[in-house]
C-alpha atoms as one frame of an Amber mdcrd trajectory, in Angstrom:
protein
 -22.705  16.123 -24.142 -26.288  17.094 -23.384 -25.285  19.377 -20.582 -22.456
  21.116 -23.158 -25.708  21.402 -26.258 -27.869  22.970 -23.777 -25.444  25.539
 -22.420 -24.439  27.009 -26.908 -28.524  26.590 -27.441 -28.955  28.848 -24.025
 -25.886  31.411 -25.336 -27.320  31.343 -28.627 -30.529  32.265 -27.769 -29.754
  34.928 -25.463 -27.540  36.366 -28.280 -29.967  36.519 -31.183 -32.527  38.213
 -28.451 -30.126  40.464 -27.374 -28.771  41.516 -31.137 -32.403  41.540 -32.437
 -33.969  44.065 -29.763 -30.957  46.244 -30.446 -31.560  46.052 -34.439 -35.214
  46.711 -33.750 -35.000  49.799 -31.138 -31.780  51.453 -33.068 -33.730  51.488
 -36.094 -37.137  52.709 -34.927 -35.042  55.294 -33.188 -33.069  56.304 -36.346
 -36.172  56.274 -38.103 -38.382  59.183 -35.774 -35.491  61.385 -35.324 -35.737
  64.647 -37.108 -32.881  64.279 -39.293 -32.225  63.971 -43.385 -31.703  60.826
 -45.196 -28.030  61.141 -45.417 -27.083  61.870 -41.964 -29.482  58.410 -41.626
 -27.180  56.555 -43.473 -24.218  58.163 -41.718 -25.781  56.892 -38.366 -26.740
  53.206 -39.450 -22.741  52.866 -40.550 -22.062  53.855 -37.055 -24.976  52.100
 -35.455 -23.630  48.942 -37.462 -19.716  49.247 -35.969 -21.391  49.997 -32.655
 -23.558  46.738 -32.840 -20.210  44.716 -33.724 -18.883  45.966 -30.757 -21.750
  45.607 -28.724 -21.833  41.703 -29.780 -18.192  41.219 -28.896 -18.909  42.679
 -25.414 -22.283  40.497 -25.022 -20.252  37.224 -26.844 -17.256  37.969 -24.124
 -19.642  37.920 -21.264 -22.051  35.378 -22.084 -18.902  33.068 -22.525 -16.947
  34.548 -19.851 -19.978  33.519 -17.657 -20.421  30.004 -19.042 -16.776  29.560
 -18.455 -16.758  30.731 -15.066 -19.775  28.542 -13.967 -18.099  25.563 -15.990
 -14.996  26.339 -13.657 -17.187  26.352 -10.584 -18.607  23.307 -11.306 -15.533
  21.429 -12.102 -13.494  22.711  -8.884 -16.803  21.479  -7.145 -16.330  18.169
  -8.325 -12.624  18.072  -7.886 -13.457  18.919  -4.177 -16.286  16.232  -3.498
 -13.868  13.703  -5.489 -11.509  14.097  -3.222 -13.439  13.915  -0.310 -14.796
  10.854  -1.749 -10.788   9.353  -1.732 -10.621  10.578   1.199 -13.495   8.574
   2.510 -11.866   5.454   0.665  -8.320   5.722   2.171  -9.746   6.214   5.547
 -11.866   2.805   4.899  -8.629   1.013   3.645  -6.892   2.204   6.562  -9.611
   1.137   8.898  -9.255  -2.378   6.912  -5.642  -2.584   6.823  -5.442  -1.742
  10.426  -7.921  -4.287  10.962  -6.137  -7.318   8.828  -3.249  -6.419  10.975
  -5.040  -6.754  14.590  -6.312 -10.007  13.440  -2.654 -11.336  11.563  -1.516
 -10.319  15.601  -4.116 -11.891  17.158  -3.581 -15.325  15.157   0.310 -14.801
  16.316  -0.483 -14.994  20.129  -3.331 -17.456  19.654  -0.214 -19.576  17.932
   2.169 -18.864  21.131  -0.566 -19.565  23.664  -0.776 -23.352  22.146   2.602
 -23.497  21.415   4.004 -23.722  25.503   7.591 -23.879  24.482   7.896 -20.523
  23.173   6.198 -16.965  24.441   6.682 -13.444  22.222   8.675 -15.416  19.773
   7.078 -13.830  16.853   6.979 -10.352  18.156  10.913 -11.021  19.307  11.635
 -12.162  15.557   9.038  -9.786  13.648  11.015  -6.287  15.136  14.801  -7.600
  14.634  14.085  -8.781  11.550  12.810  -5.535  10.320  16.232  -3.882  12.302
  18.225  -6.437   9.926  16.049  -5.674   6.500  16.806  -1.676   7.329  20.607
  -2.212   8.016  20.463  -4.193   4.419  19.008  -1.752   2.683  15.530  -3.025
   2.228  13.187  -0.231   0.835  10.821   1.218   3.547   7.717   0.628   1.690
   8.138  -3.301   1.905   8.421  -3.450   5.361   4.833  -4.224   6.467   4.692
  -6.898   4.519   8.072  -8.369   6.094   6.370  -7.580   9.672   2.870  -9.500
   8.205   5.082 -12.720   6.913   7.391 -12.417  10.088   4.500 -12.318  12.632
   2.577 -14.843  10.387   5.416 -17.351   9.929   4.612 -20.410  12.072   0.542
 -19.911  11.176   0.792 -23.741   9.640   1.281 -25.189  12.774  -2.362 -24.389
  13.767  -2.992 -27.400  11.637  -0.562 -29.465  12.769  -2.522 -31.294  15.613
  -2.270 -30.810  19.321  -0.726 -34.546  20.102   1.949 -33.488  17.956   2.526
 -29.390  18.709   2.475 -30.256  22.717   4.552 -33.374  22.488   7.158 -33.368
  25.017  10.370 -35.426  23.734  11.477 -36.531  20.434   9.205 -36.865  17.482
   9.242 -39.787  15.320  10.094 -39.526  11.484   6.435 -39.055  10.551   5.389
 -36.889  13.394   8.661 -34.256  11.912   7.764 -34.825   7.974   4.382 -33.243
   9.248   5.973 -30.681  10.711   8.401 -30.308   7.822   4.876 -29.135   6.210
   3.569 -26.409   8.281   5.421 -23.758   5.835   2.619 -25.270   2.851   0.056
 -25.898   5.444   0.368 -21.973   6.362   0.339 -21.206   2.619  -2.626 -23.029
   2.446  -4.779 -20.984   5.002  -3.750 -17.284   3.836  -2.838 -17.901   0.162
  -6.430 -16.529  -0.613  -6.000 -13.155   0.952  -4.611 -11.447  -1.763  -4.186
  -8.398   0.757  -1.032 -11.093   2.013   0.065 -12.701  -1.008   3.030 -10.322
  -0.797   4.033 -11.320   3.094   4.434 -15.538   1.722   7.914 -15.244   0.920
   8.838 -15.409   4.800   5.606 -17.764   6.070   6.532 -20.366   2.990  10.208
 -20.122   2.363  11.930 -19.610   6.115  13.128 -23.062   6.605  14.817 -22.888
   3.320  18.871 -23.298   3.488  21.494 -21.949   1.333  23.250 -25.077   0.741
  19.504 -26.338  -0.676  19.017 -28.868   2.401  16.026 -27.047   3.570  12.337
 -27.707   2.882   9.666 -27.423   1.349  11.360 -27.105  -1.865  14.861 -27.506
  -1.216  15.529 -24.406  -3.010  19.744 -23.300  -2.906  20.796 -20.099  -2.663
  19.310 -16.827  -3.979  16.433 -18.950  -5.256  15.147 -18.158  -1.960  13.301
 -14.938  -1.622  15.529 -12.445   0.323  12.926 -11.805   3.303  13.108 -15.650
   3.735  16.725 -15.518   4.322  16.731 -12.841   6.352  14.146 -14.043   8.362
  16.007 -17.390   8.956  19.099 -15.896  10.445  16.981 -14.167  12.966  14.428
 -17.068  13.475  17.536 -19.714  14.418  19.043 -16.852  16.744  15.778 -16.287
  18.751  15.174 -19.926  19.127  18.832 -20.640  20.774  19.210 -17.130  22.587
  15.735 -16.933  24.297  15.135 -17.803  27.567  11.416 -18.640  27.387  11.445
 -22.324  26.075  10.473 -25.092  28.256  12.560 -27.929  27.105  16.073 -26.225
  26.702  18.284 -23.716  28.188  19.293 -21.262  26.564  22.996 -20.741  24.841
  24.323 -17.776  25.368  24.903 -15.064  22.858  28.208 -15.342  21.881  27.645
 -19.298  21.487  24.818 -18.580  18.782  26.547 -15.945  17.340  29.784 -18.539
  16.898  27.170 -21.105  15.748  25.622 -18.366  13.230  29.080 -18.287  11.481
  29.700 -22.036  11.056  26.729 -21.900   9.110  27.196 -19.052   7.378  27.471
 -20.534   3.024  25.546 -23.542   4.769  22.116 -22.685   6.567  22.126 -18.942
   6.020  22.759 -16.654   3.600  26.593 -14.992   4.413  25.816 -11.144   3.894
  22.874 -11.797   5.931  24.595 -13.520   8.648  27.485 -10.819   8.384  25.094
  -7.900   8.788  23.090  -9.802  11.601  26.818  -9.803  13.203  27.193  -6.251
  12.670  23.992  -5.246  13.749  24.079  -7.151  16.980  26.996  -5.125  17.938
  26.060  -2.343  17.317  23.074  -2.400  18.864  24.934  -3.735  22.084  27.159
  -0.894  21.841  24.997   1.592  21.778  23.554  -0.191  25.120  26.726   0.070
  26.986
């Protein structure tokens, strides 16, 4: 407001100097020239239409010239405002990419004290973002589905060693512990609010349809969709793969077989269908 007072007090200033030297210099000139009173009044009349339209020139360009520096001045800030975004989106990036090295490096710090299983979570985290694409998941939510998918099993770190490394059977208390590494993992990342979208898989993956599943025992579509997906794909990987220490694997067409007797049960059935579907044609495309 003080900038837009001090630019009408500059204009008007310039304007009542500019209109009161003309006055003053027409007039002295009218006054020594040679000529009779009536052809004096003849020439203020004139000198009076010339000095409106000398003030409408001198109003258009004092304005003109306000409005172009005003312009200037705005397109000015427009340009350092957007460099300034642009200095902000390349920090968030720098962040993001950041949060994301470290939600990877707490995935293989999980697998290296977890012996019975190697790459699971980068095995699971890429088919289950094949499987949210074939169902139609929008693009935009699938970093958040990699985040929760490689973040999944992050409980466990509190679960303790005696327990994680046991070889054998666990007894009924050491598995309702386990049973809680879904809260236990809400627990240690529920205050990042940069992953408070990715808890849908990390808290709600051992979920089952029928409502069996904990922590909740939620039934159905109650459980978020990335949960469910991620559950089809989690089961697969942990009977197909051939890194785990205690078991053989089953082959493919075994789990697949298995996948479909507990399709309505365990899993979702449109997930488990499209899981089907995806699998072969995803072989196909190999043979």
């Amino acid at each position: 407001m003080v900038r837009n007072i001090g630019a009408i007090i500059r204009t008007v200033l310039i304007y009542l100097l500019a209109s009161t030297l003309w006055i003053v210099v027409t007039d002295y000139i009218v006054q020594v020239l040679p000529i009779s009173f009536n052809v004096q009044e003849k020439i203020q009349t004139y000198k009076g239409l010339a000095f409106i339209g000398f003030s409408a020139l001198m109003l258009y360009s004092l304005l003109n010239r306000e409005l172009h520096r005003r312009e200037t001045d705005f397109e000015e800030h427009l340009q350092e405002k957007e460099h300034l975004l642009e200095q902000v989106r390349a920090k968030n990036e720098e962040l993001i990419d950041a949060y994301d090295r470290t939600i990877f490096g707490w995935s293989r710090v999980l697998e290296m004290r977890n012996r019975e299983v190697k790459d699971h979570s980068r095995r699971v985290t890429e088919m289950t973002l094949r499987l949210s694409r074939k169902l139609g998941v929008p693009e935009e939510d699938m970093e958040q589905i990699r985040r929760g998918a490689l973040l999944h099993d992050i409980g466990k770190m509190a679960i303790p060693d005696s327990i994680i490394m046991k070889e054998g059977d666990l007894t009924e208390d050491e598995r309702a512990i386990v049973r809680r590494h879904p809260l236990f993992g809400f627990e240690m990342v529920s205050e990042i609010e940069f992953l408070r979208p990715a808890m849908d898989i990390l808290l709600c993956h051992h979920e089952k349809w029928n409502g069996t599943g904990y922590p909740f025992g939620l039934a159905g579509e109650q459980i978020p969709l990335y949960a469910r997906i991620f559950a089809v794909v989690d089961v697969w990987d942990a009977l197909c793969a051939d890194d785990r220490l205690y078991r053989n694997p089953d082959p493919p067409e075994v789990v697949a077989e298995y996948l479909n007797s507990q399709s309505g049960e365990h899993f979702d059935p449109k997930v488990v269908k499209a899981f089907l579907e995806l699998l072969l044609e995803e072989n196909g495309s190999k043979s």
